[in-house]
BAKEDO-568710 format. One line per 3 residues: number of its first residue (from 1); their letters; for each residue x, y, z of N, C-alpha, C. Coordinates in Angstrom, 3 decimals, padded with zeros to 6 digits. Layout:
REM residues N
NUM) a) X,Y,Z,X,Y,Z,X,Y,Z; ...
REM end
This chain:
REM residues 226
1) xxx) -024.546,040.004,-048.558,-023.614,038.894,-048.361,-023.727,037.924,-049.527; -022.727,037.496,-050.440,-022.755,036.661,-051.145,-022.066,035.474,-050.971; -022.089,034.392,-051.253,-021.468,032.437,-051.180,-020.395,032.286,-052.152
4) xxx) -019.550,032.666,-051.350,-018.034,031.985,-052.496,-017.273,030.836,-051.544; -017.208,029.872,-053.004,-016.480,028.987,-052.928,-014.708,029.279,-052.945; -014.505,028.520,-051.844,-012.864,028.576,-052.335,-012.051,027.377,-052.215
7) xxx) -011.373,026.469,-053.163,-010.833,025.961,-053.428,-009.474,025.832,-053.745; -008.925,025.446,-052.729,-007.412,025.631,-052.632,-006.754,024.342,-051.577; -005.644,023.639,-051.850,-005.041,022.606,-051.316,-004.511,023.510,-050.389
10) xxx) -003.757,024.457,-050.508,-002.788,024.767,-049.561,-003.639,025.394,-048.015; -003.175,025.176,-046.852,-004.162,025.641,-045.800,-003.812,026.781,-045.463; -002.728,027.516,-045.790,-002.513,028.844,-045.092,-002.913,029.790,-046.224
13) xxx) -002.523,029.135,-047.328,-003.563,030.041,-048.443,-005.176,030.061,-048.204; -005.503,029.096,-048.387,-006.926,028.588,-048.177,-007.465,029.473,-047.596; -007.008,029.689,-046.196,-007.682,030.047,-044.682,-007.402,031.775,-044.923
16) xxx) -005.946,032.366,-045.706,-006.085,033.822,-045.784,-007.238,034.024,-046.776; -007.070,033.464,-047.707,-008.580,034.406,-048.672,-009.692,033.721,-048.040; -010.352,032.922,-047.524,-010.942,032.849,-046.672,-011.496,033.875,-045.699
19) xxx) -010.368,034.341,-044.921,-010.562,035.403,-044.019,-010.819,036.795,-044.588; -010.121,036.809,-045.686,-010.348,038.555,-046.630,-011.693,038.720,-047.146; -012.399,037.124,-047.273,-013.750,036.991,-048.018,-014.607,037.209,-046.880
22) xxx) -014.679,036.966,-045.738,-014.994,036.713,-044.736,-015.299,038.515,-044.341; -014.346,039.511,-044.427,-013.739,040.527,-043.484,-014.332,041.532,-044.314; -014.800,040.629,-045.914,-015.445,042.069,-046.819,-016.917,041.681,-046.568
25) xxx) -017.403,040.851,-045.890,-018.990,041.048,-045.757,-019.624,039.445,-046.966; -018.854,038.741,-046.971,-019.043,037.473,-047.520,-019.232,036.074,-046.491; -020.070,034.860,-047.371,-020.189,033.781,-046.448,-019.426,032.677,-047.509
28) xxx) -018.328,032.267,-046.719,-017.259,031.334,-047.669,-017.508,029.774,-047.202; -017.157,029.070,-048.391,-017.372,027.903,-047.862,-016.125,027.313,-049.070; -015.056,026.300,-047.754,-014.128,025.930,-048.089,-013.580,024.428,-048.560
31) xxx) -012.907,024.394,-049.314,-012.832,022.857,-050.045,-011.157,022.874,-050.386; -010.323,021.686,-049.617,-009.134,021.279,-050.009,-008.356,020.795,-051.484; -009.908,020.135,-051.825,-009.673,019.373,-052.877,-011.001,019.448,-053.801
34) xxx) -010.911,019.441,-055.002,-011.824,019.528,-056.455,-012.865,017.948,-055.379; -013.023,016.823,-055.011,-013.090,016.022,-054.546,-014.428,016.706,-053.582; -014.056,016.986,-052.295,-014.274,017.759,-051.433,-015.523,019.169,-051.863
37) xxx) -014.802,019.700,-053.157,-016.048,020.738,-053.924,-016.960,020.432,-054.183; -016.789,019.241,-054.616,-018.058,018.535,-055.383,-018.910,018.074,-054.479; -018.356,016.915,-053.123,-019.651,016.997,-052.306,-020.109,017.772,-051.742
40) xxx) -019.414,018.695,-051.774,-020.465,020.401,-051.535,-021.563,020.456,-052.254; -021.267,021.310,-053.723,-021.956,021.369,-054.832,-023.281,020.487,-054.827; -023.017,019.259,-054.574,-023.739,017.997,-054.950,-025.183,018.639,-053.927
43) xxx) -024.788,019.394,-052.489,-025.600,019.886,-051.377,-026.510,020.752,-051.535; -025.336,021.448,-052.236,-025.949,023.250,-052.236,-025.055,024.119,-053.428; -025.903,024.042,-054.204,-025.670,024.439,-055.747,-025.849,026.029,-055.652
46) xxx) -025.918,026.872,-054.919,-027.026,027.469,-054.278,-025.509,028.624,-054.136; -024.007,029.104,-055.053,-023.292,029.936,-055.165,-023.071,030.955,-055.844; -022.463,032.177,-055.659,-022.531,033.342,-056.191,-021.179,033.322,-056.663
49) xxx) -019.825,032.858,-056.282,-019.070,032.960,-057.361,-017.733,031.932,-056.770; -017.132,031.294,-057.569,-015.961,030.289,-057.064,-014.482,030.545,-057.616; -013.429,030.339,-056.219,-012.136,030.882,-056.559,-011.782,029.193,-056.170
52) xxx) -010.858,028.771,-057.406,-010.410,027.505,-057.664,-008.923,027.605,-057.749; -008.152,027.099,-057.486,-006.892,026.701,-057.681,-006.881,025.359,-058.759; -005.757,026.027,-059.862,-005.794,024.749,-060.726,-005.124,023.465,-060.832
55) xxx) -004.309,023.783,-059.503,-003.012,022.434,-059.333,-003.358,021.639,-058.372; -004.513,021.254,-057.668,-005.219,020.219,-056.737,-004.872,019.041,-057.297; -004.571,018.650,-055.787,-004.241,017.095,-055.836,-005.669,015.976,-056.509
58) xxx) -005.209,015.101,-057.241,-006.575,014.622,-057.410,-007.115,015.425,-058.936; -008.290,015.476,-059.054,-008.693,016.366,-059.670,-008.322,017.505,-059.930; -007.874,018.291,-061.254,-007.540,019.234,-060.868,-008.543,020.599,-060.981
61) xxx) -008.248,022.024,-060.517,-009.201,022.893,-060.871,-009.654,022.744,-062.408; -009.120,022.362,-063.332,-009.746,022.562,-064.933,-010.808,021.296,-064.897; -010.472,020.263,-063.957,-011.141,019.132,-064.080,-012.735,019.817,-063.018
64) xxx) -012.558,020.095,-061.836,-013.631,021.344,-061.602,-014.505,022.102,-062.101; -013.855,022.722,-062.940,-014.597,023.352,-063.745,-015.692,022.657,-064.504; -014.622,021.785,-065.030,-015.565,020.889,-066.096,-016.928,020.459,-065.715
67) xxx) -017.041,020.030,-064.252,-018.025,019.583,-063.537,-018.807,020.433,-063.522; -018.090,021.786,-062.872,-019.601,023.129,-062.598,-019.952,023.171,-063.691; -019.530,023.882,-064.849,-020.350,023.790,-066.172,-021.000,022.794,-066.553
70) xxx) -021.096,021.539,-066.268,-021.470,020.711,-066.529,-023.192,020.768,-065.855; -022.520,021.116,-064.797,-023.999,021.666,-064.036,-025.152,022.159,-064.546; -024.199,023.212,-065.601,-025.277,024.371,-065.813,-025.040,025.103,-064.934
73) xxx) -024.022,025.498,-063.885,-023.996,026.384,-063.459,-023.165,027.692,-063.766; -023.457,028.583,-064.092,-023.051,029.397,-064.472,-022.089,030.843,-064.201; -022.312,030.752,-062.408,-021.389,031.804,-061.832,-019.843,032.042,-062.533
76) xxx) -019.410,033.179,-062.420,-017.982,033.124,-062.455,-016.671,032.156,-061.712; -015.852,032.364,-062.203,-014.647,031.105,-061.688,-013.662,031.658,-061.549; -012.999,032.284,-060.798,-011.960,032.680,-060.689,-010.715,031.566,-060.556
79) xxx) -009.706,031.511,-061.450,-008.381,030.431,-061.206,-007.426,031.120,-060.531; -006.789,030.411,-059.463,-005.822,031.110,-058.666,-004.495,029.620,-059.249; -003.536,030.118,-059.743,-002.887,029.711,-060.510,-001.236,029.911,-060.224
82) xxx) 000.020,029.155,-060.584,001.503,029.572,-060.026,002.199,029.633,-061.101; 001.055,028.731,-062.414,001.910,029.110,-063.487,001.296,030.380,-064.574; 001.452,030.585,-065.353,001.018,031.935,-066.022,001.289,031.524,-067.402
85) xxx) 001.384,030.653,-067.921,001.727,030.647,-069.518,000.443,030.691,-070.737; 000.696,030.932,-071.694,-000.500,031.058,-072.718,-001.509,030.172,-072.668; -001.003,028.718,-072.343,-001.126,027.678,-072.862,-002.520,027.103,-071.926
88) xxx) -002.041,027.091,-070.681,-003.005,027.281,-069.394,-003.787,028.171,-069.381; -003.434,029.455,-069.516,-004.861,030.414,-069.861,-005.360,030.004,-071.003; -005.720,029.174,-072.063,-006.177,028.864,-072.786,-007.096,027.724,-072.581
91) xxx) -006.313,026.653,-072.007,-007.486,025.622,-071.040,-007.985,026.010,-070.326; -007.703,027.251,-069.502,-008.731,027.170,-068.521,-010.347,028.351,-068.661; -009.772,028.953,-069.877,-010.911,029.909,-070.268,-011.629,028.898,-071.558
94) xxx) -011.322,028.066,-071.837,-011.773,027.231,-072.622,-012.696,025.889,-071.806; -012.141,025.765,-070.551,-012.661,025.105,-069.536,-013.695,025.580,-068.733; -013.795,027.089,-068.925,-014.877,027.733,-068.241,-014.699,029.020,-067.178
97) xxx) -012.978,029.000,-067.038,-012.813,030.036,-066.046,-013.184,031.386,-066.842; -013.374,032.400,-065.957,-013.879,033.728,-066.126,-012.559,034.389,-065.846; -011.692,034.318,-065.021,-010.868,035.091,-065.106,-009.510,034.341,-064.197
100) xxx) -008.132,035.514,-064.385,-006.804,034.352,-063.642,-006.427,035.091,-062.797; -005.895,034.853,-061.484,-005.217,035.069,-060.721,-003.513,034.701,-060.746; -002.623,035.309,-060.621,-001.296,034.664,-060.507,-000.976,034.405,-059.259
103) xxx) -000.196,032.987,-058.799,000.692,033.289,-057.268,002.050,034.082,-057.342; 002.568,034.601,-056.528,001.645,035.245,-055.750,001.196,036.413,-055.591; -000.342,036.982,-054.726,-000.620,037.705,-055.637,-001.323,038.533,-054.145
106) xxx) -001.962,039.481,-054.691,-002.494,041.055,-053.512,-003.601,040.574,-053.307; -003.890,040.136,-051.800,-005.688,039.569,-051.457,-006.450,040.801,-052.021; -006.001,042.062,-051.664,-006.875,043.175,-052.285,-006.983,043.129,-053.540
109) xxx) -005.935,042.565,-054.621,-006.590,042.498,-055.856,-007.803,041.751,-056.108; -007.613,040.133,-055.227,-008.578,039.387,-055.550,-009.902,039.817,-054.896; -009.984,040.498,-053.834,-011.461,041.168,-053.807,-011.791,042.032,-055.045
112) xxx) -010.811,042.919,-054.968,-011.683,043.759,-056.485,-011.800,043.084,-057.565; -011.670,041.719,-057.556,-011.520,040.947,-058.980,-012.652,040.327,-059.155; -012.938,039.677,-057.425,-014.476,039.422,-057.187,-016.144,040.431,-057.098
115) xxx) -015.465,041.381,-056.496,-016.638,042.677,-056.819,-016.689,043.141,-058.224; -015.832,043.205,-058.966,-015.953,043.296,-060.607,-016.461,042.523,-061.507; -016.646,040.724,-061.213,-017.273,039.813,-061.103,-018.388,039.921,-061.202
118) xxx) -018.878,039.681,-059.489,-020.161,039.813,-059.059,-020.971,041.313,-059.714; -020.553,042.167,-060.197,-021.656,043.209,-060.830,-021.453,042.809,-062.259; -020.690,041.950,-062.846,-020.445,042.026,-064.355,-021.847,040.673,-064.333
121) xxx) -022.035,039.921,-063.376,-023.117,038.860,-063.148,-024.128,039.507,-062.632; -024.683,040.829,-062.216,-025.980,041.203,-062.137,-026.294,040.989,-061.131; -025.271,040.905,-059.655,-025.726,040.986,-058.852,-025.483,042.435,-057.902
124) xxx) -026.958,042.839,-057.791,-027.700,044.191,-057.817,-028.029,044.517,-057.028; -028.537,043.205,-056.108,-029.854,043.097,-055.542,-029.386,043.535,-054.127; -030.329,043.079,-052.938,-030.392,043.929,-051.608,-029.046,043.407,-051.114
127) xxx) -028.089,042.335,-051.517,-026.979,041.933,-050.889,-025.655,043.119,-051.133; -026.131,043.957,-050.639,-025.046,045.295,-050.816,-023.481,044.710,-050.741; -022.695,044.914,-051.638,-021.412,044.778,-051.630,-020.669,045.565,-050.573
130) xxx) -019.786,045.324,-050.064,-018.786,046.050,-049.063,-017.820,046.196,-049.032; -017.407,047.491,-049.932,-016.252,047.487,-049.988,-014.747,047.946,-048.818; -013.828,046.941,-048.493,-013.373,046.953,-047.679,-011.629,047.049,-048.048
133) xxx) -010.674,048.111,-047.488,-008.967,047.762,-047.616,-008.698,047.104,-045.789; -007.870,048.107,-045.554,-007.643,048.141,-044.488,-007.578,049.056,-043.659; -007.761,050.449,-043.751,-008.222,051.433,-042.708,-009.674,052.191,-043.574
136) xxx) -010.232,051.320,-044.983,-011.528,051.874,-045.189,-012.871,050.922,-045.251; -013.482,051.656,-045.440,-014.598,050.732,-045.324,-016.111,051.515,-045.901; -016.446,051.333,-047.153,-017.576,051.894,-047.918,-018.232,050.921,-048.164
139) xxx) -020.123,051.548,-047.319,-021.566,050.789,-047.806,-022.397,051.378,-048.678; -021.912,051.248,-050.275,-022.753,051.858,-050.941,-024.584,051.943,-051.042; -024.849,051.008,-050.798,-026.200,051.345,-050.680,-026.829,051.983,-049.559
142) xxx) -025.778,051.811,-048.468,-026.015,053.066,-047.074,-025.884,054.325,-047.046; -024.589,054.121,-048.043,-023.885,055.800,-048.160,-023.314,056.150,-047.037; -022.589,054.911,-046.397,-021.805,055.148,-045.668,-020.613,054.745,-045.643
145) xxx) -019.348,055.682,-044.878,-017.968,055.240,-045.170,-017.418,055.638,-044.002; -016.468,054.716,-043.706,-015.203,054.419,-042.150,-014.420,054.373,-042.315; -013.336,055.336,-041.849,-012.044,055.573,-041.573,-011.378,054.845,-040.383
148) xxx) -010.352,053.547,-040.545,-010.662,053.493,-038.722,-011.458,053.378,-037.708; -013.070,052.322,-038.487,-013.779,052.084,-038.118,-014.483,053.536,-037.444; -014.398,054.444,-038.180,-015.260,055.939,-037.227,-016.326,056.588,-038.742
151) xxx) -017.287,056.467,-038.443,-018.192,057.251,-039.827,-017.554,058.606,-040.336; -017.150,058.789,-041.728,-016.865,060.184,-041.972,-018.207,060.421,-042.706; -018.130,061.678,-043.045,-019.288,062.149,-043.831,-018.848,062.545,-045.195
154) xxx) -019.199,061.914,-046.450,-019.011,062.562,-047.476,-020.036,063.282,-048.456; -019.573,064.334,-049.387,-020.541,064.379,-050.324,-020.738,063.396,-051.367; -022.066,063.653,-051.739,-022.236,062.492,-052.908,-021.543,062.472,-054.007
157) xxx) -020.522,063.214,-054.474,-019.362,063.493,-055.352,-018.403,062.399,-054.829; -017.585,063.156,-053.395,-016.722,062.533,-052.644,-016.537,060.637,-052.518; -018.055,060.845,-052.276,-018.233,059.395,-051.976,-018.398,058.115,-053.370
160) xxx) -018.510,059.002,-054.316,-019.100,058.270,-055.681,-016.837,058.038,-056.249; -016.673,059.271,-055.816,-014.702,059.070,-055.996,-013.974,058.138,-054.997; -014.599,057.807,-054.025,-013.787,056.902,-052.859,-014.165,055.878,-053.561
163) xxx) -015.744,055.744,-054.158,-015.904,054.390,-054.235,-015.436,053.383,-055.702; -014.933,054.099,-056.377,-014.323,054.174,-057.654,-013.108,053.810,-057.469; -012.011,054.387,-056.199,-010.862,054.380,-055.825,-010.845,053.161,-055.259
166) xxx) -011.560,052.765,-053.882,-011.768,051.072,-053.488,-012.186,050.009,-054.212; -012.488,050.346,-055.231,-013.311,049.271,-056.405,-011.871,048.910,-056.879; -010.758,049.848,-057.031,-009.380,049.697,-057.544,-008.463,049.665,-056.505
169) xxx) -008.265,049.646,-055.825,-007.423,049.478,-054.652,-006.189,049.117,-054.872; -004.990,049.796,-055.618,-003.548,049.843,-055.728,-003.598,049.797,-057.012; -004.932,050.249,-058.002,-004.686,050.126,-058.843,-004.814,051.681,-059.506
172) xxx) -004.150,051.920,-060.541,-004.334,053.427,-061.090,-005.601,053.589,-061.492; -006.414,054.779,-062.002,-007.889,054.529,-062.493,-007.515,056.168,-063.367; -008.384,056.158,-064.152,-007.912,057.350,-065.585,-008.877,058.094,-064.709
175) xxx) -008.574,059.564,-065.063,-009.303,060.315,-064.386,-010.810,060.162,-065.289; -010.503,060.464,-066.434,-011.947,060.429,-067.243,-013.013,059.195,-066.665; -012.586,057.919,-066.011,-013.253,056.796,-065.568,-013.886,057.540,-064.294
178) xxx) -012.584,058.130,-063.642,-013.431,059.042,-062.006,-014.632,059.148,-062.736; -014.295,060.478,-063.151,-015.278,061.787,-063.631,-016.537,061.404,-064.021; -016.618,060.297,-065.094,-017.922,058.922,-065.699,-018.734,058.687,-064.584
181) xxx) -017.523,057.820,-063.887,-018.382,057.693,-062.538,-019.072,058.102,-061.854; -018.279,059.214,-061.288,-019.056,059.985,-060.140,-020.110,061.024,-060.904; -019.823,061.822,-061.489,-020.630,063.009,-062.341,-022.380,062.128,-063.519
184) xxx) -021.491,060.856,-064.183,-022.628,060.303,-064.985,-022.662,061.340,-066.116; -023.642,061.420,-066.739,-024.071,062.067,-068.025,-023.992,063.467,-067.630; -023.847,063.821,-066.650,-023.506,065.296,-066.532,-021.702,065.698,-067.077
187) xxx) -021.109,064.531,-066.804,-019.886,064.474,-066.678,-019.362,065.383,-068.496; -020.367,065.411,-069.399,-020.079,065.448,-070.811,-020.409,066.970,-070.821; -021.261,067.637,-069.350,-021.897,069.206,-069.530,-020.728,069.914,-069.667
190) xxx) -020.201,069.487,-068.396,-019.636,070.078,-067.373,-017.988,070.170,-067.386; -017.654,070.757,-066.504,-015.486,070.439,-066.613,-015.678,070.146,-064.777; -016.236,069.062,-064.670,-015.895,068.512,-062.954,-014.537,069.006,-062.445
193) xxx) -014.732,069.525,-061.161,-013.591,070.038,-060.655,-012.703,068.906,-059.467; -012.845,068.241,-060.197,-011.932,066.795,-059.561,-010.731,067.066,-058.650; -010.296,067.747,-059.003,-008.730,068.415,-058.209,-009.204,068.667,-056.492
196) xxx) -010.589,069.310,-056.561,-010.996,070.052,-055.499,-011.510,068.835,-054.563; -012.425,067.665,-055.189,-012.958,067.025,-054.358,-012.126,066.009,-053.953; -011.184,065.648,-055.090,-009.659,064.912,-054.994,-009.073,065.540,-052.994
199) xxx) -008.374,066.827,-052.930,-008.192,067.809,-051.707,-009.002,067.350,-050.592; -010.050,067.269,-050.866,-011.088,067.652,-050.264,-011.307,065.752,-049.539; -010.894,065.374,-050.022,-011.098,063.713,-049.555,-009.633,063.034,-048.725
202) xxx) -008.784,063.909,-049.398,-007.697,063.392,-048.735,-007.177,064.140,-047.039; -007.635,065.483,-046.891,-008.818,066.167,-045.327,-009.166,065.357,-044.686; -010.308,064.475,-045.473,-010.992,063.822,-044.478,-010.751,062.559,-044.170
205) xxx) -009.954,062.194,-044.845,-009.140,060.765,-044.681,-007.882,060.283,-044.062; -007.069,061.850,-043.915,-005.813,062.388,-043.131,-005.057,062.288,-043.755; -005.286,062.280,-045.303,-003.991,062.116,-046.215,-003.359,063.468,-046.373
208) xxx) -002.645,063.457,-045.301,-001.481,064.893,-045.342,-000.291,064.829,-046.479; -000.134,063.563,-046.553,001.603,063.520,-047.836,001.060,062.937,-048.816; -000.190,062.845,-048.999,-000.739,062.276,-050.309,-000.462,060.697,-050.516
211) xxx) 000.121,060.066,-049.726,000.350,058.687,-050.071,-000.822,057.872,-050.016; -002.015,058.069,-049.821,-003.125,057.175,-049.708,-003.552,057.331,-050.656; -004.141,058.571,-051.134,-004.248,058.658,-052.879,-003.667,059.585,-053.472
214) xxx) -002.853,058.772,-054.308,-001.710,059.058,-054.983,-002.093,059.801,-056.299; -001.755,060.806,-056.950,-001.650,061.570,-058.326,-001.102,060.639,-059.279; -001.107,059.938,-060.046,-000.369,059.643,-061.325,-000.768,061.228,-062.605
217) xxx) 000.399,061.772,-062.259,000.163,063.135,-063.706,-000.320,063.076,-064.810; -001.177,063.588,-065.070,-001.584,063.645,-066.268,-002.377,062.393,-066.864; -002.732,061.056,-065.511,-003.031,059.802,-066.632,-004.170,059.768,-065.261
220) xxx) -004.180,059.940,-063.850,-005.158,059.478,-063.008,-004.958,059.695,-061.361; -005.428,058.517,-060.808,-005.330,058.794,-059.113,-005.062,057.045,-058.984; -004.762,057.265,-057.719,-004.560,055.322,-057.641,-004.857,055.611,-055.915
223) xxx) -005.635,054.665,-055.111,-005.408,054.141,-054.151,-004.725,053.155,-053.431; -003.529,053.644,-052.566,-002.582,052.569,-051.427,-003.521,052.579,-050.565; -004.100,051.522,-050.193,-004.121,051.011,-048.391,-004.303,049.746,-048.848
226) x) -002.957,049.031,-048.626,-003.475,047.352,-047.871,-003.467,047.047,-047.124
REM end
């Protein structure tokens, strides 16, 4: 379980990533206003990674930022943002953010944006990540995975390709990245028979028309479930 901050004026935004942070095996702690963050912070310095909105009333997220760094604190910052221009991504990675979010945008992206995060920061340790869509559910350090809340059984191939696929979740992934993945330094012996364990996962997952994981020809695989 890791401590993310989330910072956001709006309450129905707020309260959904909230709940997605919540639903992947996270402990969130919520703030309306840059204002509001800070007498947090001021408490319990004590976070693993913060999703800020940069248009807060008051203070804004860049003005936020300014503060955490100021800290010395160093976690990642995710900006959840409505505008998108050069100009703003320039203050705000200059301000300290780690990475941008656009409105509006796929809660499933912003988990994988945060699990990509949190391992690019070295966190390793016994707080096992959980990766979660919506009819899956993989505990890598258990080596376990749920369909519909029911345990399937995979091989350690299978399971090293699901978990590659949920790490991306609607997003395409090159097959050569699979293959890295799951295989490792064998991956350079060998001609991995990806096609087969590809088959072989979509069996056990009930992907009869292939729409859960999808073929892109010749470039990769992509996972749908939101």
């Amino acid at each position: 379980m890791y401590k993310i901050l989330v910072v956001e004026d709006n309450s129905d935004m707020r309260q959904a990533v909230a709940e997605a942070l919540v639903r992947d095996g996270h402990k969130v702690y919520s703030a309306e206003s840059a204002e509001k963050a800070k007498d947090f912070l001021a408490q319990d310095a004590d976070i693993d990674i913060g999703i800020l909105d940069i248009n807060l009333p008051g203070d804004s997220g860049l003005d936020l930022t300014d503060y955490i760094r100021d800290l010395d604190i160093t976690i990642p910052l995710i900006a959840i943002t409505a505008r998108d221009s050069l100009q703003e991504r320039i203050e705000g990675l200059e301000s300290g953010f780690t990475d941008y979010v656009v409105k509006p945008f796929d809660l499933t992206e912003l988990i994988a944006r945060v699990h990509a995060h949190l391992r690019q920061a070295g966190h390793n340790d016994d707080r096992s990540l959980v990766l979660r869509t919506k009819r899956f559910k993989l505990v890598p350090d258990a080596f376990e995975f749920f369909v519909d809340d029911h345990m399937v059984e995979l091989t350690k191939i299978e399971f090293r390709i699901m978990q590659k696929l949920l790490e991306n979740n609607t997003v395409m992934v090159p097959i050569d990245d699979i293959i890295e993945f799951a295989w490792g330094e064998q991956s350079d012996l060998i001609n991995p028979p990806i096609r087969i364990h590809i088959a072989n996962l979509r069996k056990k997952i009930g992907d009869d028309d292939f729409s859960v994981i999808k073929t892109i020809p010749g470039t990769g695989y992509k996972l749908s479930d939101g």
